[in-house]
Residue, then its C-alpha position, 0 to 999 in steps of 0.5 A: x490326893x497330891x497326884x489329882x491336883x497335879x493332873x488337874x494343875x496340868x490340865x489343858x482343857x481351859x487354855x483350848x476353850x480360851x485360844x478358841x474365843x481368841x480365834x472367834x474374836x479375831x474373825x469376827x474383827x476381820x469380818x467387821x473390817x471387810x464389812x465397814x470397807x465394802x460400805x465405804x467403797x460402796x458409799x463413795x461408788x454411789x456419791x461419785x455415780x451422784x455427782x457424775x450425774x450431777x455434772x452431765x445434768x448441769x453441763x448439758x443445760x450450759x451446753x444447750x445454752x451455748x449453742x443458742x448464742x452461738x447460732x445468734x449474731x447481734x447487728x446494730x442499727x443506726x439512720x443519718x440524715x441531713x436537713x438544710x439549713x436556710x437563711x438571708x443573704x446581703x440581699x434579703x433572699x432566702x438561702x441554704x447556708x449549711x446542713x444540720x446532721x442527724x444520727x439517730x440509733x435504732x432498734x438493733x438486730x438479734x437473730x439467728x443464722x439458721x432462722x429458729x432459736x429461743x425467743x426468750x434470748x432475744x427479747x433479754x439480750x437485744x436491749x443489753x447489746x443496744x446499750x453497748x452499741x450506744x456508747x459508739x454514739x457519744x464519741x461521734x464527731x462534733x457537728x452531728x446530733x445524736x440521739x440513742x435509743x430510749x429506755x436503755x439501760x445497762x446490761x443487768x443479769x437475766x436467769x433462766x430455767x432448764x428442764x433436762x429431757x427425761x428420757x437421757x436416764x444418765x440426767x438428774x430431772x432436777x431443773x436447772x438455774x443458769x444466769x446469764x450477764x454481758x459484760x459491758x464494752x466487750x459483748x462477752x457473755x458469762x454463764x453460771x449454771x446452778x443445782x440445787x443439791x439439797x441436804x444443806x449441800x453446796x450448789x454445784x455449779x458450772x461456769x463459761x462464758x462465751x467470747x465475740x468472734x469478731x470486733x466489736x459493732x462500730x459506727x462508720x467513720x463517714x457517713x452518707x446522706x439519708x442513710x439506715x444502716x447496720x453493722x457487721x453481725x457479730x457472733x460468739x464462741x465458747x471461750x471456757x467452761x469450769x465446773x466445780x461448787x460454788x462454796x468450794x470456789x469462793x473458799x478456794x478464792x478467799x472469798 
């Protein structure tokens, strides 16, 4: 009886059954391990993919855009004229004693170098130049009556919609929102395009903004009599391009 409880105390059968479920629940964490890897590279692989389609999308709308304005050039327009002025001289008869000056702003020009372009363009932003080029006629020197287009008022901010061509598979096919507002005074033109990445996600958005080439359209010192003229044609390059999301920037900025 004493020598059968030794053998069993002596026994290895229970310790091989134990290290074995030792050695299972160690591979099973491994595997869950690699497992929870793999779907997070595969995770974060499929949301940069996402978001590098997102950016070609949203850039090549802006792009599209600036190569619209930079085939564009803004000239502003303006006529002189001089009426006389009659009157008595000590002998009654009737004289030209002086010239009574006119500078009236016309209707600008907003056209493209290669002859084509987006009508849509022109009609929103002919009437934001002509505002700025207006300015120029309140420091015209004294003496000369000046009147500025009617109906301008300043520069507001105009939004756009860009579809992106199906064909390019590395594009979303959702549209893109772009608004665009000149700066005052500088004929500078700013960019914001927008997509909407649902999901409660912030919009990814793109930033530029396009600066003149050239100083800005300016009145003539002097002009000559019964004149319509135009000045010299200004045209815009891209000055930067910043991508990034609107609620991250905002953040980023304090705001």
């Amino acid at each position: 009886m004493l020598n059968r409880c030794k053998k069993k105390l002596n026994s290895r059968r229970g310790a091989s059954f134990l290290l074995a479920l030792l050695f299972f629940l160690v591979c099973g964490l491994v595997a869950s391990s690699v497992l929870m890897a793999a779907s997070s590279n595969a995770g974060r692989s499929r949301s940069s993919r996402e978001e590098h389609q997102t950016y070609l999308t949203i850039s090549s709308a802006v792009r599209l855009l600036c190569d619209e304005l930079n085939a564009a050039e803004y000239r502003g327009r303006y006529h002189y004229w001089e009426v006389p002025v009659y009157g008595p001289d000590e002998e009654g008869k009737r004289i030209q004693i002086g010239v009574e000056r006119h500078l009236e702003q016309l209707e600008g020009l907003y056209q493209y170098t290669d002859g084509s372009g987006a009508a849509a363009l022109k009609e929103n932003l002919l009437d934001d130049f002509d505002y700025i080029f207006s300015q120029e006629f309140v420091s015209v020197e004294a003496g000369i009556n000046t009147s500025k287009r009617s109906g301008l008022t300043p520069p507001v901010e105009h939004t756009f919609t860009i579809q992106p061509e199906e064909s390019n598979t590395d594009l979303d096919t959702r549209p893109v929102t772009v608004e665009l507002r000149v700066v005052e005074d500088s004929y500078a033109i700013e960019l914001t395009a927008a997509l909407d990445q649902g999901d409660g996600k912030p919009d990814y958005v793109v930033r530029a903004e396009l600066t003149p080439n050239e100083t800005k359209p300016t009145l003539p010192e002097t002009f000559s009599s019964d004149t319509t003229a135009e000045t010299s044609p200004m045209t815009w390059r891209v000055g930067w391009i910043i991508p990034g999301a609107a609620e991250e920037e905002e953040a980023a900025s304090g705001g």
